[in-house]
C-alpha positions as CSV (number, residue, x, y, z in Angstrom):
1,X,-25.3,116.7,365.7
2,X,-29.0,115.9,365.2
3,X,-29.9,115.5,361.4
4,X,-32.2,118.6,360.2
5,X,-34.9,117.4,357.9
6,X,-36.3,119.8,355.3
7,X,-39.8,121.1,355.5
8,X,-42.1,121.9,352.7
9,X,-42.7,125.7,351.3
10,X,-43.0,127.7,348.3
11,X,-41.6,126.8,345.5
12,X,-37.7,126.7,345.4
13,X,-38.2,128.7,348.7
14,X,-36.1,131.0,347.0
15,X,-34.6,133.6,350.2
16,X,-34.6,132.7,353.5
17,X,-36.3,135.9,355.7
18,X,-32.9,136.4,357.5
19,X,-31.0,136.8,354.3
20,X,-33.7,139.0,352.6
21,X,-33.3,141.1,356.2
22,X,-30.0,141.3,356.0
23,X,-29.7,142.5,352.3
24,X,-32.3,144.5,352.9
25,X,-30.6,146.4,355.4
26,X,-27.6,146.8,353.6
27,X,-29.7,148.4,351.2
28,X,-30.8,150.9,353.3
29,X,-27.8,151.5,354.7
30,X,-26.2,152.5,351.3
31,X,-29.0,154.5,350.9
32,X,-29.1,157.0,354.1
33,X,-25.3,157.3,353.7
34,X,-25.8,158.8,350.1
35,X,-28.4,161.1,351.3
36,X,-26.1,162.3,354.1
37,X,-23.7,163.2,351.7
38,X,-26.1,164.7,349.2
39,X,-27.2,167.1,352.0
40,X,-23.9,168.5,352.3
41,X,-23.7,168.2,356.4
42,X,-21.2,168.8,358.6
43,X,-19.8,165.3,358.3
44,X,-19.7,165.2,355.0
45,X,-16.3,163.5,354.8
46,X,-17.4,160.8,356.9
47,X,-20.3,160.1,355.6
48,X,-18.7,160.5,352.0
49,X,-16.3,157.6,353.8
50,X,-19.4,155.9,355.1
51,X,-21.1,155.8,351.2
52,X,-17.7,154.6,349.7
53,X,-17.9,151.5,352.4
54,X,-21.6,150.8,351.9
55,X,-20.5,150.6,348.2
56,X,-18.0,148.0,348.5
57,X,-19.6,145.7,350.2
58,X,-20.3,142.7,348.0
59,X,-22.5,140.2,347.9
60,X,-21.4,136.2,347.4
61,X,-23.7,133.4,347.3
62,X,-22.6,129.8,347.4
63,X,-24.8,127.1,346.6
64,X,-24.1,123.7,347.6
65,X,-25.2,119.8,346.9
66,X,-23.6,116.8,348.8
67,X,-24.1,112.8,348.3
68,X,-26.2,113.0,345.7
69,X,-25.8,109.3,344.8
70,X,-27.5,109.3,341.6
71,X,-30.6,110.5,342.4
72,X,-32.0,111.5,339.4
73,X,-35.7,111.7,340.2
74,X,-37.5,112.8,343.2
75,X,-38.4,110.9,346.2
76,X,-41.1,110.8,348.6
77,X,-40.4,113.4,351.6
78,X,-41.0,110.7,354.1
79,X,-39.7,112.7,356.7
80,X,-42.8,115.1,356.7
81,X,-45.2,113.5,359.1
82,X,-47.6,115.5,358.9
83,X,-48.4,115.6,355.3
84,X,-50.4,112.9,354.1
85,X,-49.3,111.6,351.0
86,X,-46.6,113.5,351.3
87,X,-45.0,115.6,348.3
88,X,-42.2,114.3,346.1
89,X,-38.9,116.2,346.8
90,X,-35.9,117.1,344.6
91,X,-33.9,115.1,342.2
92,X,-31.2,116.6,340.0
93,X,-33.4,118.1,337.3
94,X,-35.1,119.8,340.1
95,X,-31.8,121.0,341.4
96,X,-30.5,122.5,338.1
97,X,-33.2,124.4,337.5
98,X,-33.1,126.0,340.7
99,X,-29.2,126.6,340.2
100,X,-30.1,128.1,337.0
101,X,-33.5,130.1,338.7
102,X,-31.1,131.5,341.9
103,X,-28.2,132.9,339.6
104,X,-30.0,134.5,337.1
105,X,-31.8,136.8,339.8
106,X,-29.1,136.9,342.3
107,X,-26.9,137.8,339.4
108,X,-29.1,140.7,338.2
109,X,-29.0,142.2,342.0
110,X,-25.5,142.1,341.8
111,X,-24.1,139.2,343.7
112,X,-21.7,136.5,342.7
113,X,-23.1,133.5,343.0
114,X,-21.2,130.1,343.5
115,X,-21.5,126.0,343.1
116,X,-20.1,123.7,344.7
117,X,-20.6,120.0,345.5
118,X,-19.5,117.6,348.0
119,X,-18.7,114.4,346.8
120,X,-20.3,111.3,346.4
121,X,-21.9,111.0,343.3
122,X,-23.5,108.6,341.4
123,X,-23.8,105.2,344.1
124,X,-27.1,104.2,345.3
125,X,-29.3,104.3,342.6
126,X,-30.1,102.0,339.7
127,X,-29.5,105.3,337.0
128,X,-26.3,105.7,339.0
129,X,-25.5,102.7,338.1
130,X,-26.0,102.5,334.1
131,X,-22.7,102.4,332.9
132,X,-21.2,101.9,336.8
133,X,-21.8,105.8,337.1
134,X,-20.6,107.2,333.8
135,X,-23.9,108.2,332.3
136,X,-24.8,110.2,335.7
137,X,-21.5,111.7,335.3
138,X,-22.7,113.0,332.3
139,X,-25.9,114.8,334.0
140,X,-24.5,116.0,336.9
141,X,-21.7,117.5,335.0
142,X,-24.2,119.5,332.9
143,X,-26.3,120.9,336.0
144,X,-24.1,123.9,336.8
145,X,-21.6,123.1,339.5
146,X,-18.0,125.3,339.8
147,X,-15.9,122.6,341.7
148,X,-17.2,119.2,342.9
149,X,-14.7,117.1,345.7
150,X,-14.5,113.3,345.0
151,X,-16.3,111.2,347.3
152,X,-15.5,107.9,348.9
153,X,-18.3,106.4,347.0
154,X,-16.2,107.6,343.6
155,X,-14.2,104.7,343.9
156,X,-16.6,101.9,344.6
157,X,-15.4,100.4,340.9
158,X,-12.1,100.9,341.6
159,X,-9.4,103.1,340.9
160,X,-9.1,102.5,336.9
161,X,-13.2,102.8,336.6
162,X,-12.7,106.6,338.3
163,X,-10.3,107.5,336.4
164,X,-11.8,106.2,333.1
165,X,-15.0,108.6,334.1
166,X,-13.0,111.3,334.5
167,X,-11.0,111.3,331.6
168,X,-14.5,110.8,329.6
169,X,-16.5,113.3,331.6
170,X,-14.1,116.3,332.4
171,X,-15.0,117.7,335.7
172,X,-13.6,120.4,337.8
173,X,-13.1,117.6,340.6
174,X,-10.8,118.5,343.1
175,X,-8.7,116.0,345.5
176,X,-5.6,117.7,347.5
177,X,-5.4,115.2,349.8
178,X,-4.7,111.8,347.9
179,X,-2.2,110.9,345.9
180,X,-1.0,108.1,343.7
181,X,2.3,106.0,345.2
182,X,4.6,108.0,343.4
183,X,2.9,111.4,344.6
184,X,0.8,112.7,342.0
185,X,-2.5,113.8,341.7
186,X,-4.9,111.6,340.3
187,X,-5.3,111.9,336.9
188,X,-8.8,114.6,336.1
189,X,-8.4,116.1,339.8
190,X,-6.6,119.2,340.9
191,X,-6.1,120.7,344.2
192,X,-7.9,123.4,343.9
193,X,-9.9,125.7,341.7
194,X,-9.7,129.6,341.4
195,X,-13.3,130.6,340.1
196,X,-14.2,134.0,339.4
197,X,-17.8,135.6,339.2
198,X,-18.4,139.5,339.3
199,X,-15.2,140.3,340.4
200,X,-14.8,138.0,343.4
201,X,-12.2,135.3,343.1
202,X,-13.5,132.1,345.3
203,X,-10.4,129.4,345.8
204,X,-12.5,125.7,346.2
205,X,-9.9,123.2,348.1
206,X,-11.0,119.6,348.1
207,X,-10.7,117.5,350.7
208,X,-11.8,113.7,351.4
209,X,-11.7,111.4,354.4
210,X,-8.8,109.8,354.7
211,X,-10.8,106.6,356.3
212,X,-11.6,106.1,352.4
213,X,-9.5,103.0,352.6
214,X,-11.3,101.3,355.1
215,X,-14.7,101.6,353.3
216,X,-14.7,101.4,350.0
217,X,-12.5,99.8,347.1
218,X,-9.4,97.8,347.8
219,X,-7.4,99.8,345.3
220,X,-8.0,102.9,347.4
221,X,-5.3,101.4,349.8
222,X,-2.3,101.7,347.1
223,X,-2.7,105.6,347.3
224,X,-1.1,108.1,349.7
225,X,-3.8,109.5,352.1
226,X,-3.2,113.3,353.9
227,X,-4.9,114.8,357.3
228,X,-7.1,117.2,355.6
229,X,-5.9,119.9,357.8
230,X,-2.5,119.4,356.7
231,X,-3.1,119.3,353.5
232,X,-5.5,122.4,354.0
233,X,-2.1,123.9,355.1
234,X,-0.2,123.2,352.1
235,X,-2.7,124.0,349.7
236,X,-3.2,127.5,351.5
237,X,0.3,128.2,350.9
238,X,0.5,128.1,347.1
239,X,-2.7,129.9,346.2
240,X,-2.6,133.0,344.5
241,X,-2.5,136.0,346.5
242,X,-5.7,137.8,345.0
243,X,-8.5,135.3,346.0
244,X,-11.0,136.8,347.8
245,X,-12.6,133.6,349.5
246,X,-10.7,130.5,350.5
247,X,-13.9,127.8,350.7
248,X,-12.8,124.2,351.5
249,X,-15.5,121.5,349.7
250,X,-15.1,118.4,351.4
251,X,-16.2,115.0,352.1
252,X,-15.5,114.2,355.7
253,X,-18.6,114.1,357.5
254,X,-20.3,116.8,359.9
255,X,-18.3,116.5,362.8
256,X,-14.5,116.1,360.8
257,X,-15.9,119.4,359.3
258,X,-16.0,120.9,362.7
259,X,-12.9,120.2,363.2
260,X,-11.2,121.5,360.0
261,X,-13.1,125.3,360.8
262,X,-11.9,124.9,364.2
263,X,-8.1,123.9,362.4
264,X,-8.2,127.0,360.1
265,X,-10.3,129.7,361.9
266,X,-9.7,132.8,359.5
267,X,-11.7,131.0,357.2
268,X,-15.6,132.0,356.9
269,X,-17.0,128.8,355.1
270,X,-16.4,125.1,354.9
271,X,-19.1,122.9,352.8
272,X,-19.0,119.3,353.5
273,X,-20.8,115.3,352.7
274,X,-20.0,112.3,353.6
275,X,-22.6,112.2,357.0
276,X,-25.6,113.1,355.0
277,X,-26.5,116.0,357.7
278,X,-29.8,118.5,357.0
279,X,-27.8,121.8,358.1
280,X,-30.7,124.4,356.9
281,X,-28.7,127.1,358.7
282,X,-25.3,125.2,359.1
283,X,-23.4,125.5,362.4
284,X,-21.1,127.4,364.0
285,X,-17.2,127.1,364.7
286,X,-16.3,130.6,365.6
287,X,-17.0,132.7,363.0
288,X,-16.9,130.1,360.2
289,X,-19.8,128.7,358.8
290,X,-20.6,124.6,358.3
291,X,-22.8,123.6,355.9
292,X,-24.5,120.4,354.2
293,X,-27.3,119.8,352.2
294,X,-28.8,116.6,353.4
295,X,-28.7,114.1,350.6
296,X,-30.0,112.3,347.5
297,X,-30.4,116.0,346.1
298,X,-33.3,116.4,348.1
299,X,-32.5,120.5,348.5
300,X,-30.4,122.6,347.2
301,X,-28.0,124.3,349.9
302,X,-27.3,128.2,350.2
303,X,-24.5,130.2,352.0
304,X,-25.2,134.1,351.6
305,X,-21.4,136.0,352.1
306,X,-20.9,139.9,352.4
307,X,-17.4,141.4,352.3
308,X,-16.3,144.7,353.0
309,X,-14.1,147.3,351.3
310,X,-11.0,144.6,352.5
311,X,-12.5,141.4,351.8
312,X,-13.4,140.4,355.2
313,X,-16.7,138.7,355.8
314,X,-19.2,141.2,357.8
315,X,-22.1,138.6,357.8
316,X,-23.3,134.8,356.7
317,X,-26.2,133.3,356.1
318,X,-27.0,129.9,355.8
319,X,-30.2,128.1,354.3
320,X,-31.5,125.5,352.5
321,X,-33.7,126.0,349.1
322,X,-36.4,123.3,348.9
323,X,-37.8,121.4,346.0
324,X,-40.7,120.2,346.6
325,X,-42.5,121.4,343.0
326,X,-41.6,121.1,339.4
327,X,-40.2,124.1,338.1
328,X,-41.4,127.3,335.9
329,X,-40.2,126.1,331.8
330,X,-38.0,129.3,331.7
331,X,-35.6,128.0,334.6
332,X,-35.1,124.6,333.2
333,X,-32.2,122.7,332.4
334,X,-32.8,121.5,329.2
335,X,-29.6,119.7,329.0
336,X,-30.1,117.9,332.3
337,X,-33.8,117.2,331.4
338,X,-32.8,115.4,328.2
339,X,-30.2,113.5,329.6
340,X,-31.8,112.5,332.7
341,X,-34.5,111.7,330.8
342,X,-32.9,109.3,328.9
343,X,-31.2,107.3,331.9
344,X,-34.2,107.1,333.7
345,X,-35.4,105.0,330.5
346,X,-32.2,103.0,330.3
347,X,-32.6,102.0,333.9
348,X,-36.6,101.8,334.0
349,X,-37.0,98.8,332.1
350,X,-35.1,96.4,333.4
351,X,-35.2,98.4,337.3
352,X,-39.1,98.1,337.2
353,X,-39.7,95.3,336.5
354,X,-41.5,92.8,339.4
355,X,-39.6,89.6,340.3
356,X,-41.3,88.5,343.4
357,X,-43.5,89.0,346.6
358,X,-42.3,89.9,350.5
359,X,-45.6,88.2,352.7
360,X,-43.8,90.7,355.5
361,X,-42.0,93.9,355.8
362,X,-37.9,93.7,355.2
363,X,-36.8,95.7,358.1
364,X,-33.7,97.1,359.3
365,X,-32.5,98.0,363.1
366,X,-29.5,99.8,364.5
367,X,-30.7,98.5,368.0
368,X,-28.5,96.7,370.3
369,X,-28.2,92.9,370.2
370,X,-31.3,92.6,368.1
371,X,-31.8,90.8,364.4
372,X,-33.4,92.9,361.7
373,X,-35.6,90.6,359.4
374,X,-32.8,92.0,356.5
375,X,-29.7,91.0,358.0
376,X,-31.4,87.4,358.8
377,X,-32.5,87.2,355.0
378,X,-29.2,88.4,353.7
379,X,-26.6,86.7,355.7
380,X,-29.2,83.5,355.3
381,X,-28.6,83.7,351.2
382,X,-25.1,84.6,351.8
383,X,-24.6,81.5,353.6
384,X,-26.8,79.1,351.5
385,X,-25.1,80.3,348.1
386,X,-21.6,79.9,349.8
387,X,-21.9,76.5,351.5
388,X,-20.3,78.1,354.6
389,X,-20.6,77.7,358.3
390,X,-21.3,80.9,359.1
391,X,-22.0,84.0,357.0
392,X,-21.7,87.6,358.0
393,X,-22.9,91.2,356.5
394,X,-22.3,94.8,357.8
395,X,-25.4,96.8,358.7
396,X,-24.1,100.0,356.8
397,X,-24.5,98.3,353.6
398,X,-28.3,97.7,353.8
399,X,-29.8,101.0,352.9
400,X,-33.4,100.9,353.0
401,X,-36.3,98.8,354.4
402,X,-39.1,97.2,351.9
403,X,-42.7,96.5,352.8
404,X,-44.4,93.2,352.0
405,X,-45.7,92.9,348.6
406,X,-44.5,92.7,345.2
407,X,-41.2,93.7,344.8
408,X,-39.6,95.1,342.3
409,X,-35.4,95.5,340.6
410,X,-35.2,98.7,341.4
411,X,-36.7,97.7,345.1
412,X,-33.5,95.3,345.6
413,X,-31.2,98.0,344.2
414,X,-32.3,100.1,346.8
415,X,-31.9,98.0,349.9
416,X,-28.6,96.7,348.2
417,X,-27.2,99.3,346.2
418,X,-23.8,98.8,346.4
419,X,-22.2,96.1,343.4
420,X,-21.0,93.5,346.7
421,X,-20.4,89.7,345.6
422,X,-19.8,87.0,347.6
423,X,-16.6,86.0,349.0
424,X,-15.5,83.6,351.5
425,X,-13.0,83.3,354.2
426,X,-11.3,80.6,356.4
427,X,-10.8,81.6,360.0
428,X,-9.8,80.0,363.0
429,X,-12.4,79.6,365.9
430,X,-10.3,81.4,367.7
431,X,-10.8,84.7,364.9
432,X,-14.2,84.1,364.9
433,X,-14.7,84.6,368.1
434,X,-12.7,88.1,368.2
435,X,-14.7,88.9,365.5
436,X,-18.0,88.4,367.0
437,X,-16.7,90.0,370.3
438,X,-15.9,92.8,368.7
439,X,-19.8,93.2,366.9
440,X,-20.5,92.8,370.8
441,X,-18.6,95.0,372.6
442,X,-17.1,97.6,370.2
443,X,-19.6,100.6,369.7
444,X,-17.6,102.7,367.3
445,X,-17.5,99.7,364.7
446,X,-21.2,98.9,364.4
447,X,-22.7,95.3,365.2
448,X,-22.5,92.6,362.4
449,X,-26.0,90.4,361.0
450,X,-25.4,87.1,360.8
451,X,-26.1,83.3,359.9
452,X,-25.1,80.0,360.9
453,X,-24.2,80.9,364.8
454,X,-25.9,81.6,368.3
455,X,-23.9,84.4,370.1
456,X,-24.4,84.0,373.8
457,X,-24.1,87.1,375.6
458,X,-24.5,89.0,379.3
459,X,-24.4,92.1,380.3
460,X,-22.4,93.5,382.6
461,X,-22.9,96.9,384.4
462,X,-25.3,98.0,381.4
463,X,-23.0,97.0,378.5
464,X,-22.8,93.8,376.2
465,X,-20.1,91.1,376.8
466,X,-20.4,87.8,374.6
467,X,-20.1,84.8,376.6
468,X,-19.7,82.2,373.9
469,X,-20.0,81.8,370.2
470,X,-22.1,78.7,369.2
471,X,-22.0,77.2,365.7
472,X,-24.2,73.7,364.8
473,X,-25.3,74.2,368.8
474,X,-21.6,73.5,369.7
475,X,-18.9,75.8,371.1
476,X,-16.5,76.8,368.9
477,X,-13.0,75.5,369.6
478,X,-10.1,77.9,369.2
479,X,-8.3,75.9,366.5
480,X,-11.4,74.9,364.8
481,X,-10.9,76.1,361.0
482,X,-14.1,77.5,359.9
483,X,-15.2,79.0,356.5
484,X,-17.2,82.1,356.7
485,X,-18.9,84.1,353.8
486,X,-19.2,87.5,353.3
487,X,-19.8,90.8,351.3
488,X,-16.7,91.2,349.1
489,X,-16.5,95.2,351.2
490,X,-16.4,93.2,353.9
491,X,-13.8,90.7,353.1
492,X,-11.6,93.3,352.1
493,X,-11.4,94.6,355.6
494,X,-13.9,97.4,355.0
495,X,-15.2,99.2,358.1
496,X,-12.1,98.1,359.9
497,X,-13.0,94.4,359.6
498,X,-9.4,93.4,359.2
499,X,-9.5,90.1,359.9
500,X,-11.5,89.2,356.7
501,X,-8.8,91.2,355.0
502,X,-5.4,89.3,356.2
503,X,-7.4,85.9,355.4
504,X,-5.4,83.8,353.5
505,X,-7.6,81.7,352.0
506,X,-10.4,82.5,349.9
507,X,-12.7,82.0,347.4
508,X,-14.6,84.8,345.5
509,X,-17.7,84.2,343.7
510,X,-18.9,86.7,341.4
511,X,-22.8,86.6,341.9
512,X,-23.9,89.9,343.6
513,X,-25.8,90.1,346.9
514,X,-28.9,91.8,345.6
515,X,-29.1,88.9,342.8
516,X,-29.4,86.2,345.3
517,X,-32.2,87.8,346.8
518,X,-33.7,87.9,343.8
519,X,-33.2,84.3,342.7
520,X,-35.0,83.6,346.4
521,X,-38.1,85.9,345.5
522,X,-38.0,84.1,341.9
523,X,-39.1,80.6,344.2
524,X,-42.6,82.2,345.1
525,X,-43.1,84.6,348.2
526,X,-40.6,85.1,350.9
527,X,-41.4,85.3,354.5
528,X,-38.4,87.1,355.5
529,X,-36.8,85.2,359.2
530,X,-37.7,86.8,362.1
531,X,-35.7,85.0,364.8
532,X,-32.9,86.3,367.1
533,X,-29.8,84.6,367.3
534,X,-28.7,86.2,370.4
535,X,-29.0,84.2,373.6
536,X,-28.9,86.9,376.7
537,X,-28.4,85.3,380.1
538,X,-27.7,86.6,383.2
């Protein structure tokens, strides 16, 4: 599924011409059906009929966020080539106001309207991180959402730092899918949430991926982990019988999201995270909806329902409100403002503060056996701080690319969000190698950055195959016993990296990545390494 980037328009963008159409017609339907009726024809009793349908028809609107990662203030719209500078876009103030805006004149036309989030909330910026996530908590909780699913990111801290949140920020969180060892829910989460707005009762299920475990926190790996669809299942079967709407808010990914409508195809909506996917007018399974909103609150989502006399969906809409201006005083937030206002300052002054220079750009890649100039500088520092033979670090976790010149806290934060240290591992040679043939050759898991080693590789009918791993410009023996540093994700056997995690013997030091890089900028200017450390023969 190709990612679907937002486009600039008026402000909030506040209807989408199909839904306006289609409310509109509905409008006018109602209308010529109580003038037939009025007129006294022939057919009075069905049009009488006809009028009474017209009239039940109800309108629901569910609006929708997903991985909003602490993103308190707007960002640059990047993503708009063609606008040059190009217009800030969203932030949570932004989207409260719009919440606020959208269900005070939605509300006055007679619809329900609905909020929902899908997990992932506060990791990824430095406000997100005042307080590891507590003090965001305490904005996002105050912008307006109904039900909000945890995230896999919600557990970054660890288990007890969730649960701490939660128990100091209520939230209507829901989780149906995980539970602690001895089967219960997590402490502040439900399963679901019956919510009821003008007469409709909407039933929000949450549901997270269960590859949680691999990719976040250790502690995540003590709980019991469900198949969303069968937990979907079970949770279906104990709700009341009067709900209107069944709405699954999850944080699986795009694609896992497919799959679920596909699971459960009576069901007219599912709203999903987790893959960061621009959606503006979601996708089809059938007759179900799938929606996200992008990420770092950079729009606000919007599903338009109508159900007839017996509660069935007739039509959906979906769309995606944009925030690219500040909006009117009478639809703001006060309570966000204030709050947000004040974690922006608590992060600002330490966050803005410039501790060195970049003489070139700090790029990432995703391209096949190629070095980004990040991955070189990061698994270098790795390395250097560890005193280890070779040092490794996932591509996932470096999130953004900085261009040369001063740099700044909050610059480092955002190529390095996540709170990693630095851990390290002894492996045979004979691991090592697996694990570098696996960066290789496996396509699924996503290739590695790395110091301290050469890989020699070929190719073979179009596809990678490493020939030989070469550390100090030697081969490495099989029973060699080499030490090998790493991000402490990593050495947990995040993203499936296993064999860091069954390593016996380690060392943990507590200094985190983005630190180190920051003690390097804090010698004068860095030219970040350039070289490639594969060797490709023929």
């Amino acid at each position: 599924m190709r990612a679907m980037r937002p486009r600039p328009g008026k402000r909030f963008a506040l209807a989408a011409s199909s839904a306006l159409a289609l409310a509109a017609a509905a409008v006018l339907s109602l209308l010529a059906a109580c003038a037939s009726s009025e007129a006294g024809s022939d057919t009075g009793a069905e049009s009488g009929s006809s009028a009474q349908g017209a009239e039940a028809v109800r309108h629901v609107v569910v609006l929708h966020t997903n991985d909003v990662h602490g993103q308190v203030l707007p960002r640059l719209a990047t993503w708009l080539k063609d606008a040059n500078p190009p217009p800030d876009s969203g932030g949570l103030p932004r989207v409260a106001a719009a919440i606020r805006q959208l269900r005070a004149e939605l509300e006055a036309e007679g619809a329900a309207v609905f909020v929902c989030d899908g997990g992932d909330w506060f990791q990824g910026t430095p406000e997100g991180q005042v307080e590891r996530g507590a003090a965001f908590l305490e904005v996002l909780a105050a912008a307006g959402h109904d039900a909000l699913v945890v995230g896999n990111h919600e557990f970054d801290h660890g288990l007890d730092v969730l649960l701490s949140h939660l128990e100091r920020v209520p939230m209507p969180a829901l989780l149906a899918n995980v539970r602690r060892s001895d089967g219960s829910p997590l402490p502040g989460t439900r399963d679901f949430l019956v919510v009821e707005r003008g007469g409709v009762r909407v039933a929000f299920v949450g549901l997270l991926t269960p590859e949680t475990p691999s990719i976040t926190h250790v502690d995540t790996r003590s709980l019991l982990w469900e198949e969303p669809t069968e937990a979907l299942v079970r949770v279906r079967a104990g709700l009341p019988a009067d709900v209107d709407l069944i709405v699954p808010v999850t944080h699986i990914g795009v694609e896992g999201e497919r799959a679920l409508a596909r699971s459960a195809p009576d069901l007219p909506l599912v709203v999903g995270g987790h893959s960061h996917t621009f959606l503006r007018t979601g996708v089809r399974e059938g007759d179900a909806l799938v929606v996200q909103a992008g990420a770092k609150a950079s729009v606000l989502g919007r599903v338009d329902l109508w159900l007839d006399g017996e509660g069935a969906v007739v039509r959906s809409e979906a769309s995606h409100v944009e925030l690219y201006a500040e909006p009117e005083p009478r639809w703001r937030n006060t309570r966000v403002d204030a709050l947000a206002d004040a974690l922006v300052a608590r992060a600002a002054a330490r966050m803005d503060e410039v501790v060195g220079e970049l003489t070139a750009p700090l790029e990432q890649t995703r391209r096949e056996l190629v070095n980004s100039t990040a991955g070189n500088l990061i698994a270098d520092a790795i390395r250097e701080r560890a005193g280890a033979d070779v040092a490794v670090h996932n591509r996932g976790g470096i999130r953004a690319a900085l261009p040369a010149g001063p740099i700044t806290r909050r610059d480092l934060f955002s190529i390095l969000p996540f709170d990693n240290h630095v851990t390290t591992v002894t492996l045979t040679g004979e691991q090592l190698v697996e694990l570098f043939r696996t960066s290789v050759e496996d396509g699924r898991r996503g290739a590695l950055e790395f110091s301290g080693a050469r890989l020699v590789v070929r190719r073979e009918e179009g596809r990678p195959r490493l020939v030989e791993v070469l550390v100090g410009g030697e081969p490495v023996a099989p029973g060699a016993r080499l030490r090998l540093a790493t991000n402490s994700f990593l050495a947990t056997g995040g993203d499936g990296w296993q064999v860091l995690g069954d390593a016996a013997e380690r060392e943990e030091d507590v200094v985190m990545l983005r630190d180190l890089l920051e003690e390097q900028l804090s010698r004068g200017p860095v030219t970040p390494p350039a070289e490639q450390r594969y060797d490709v023969v023929r």
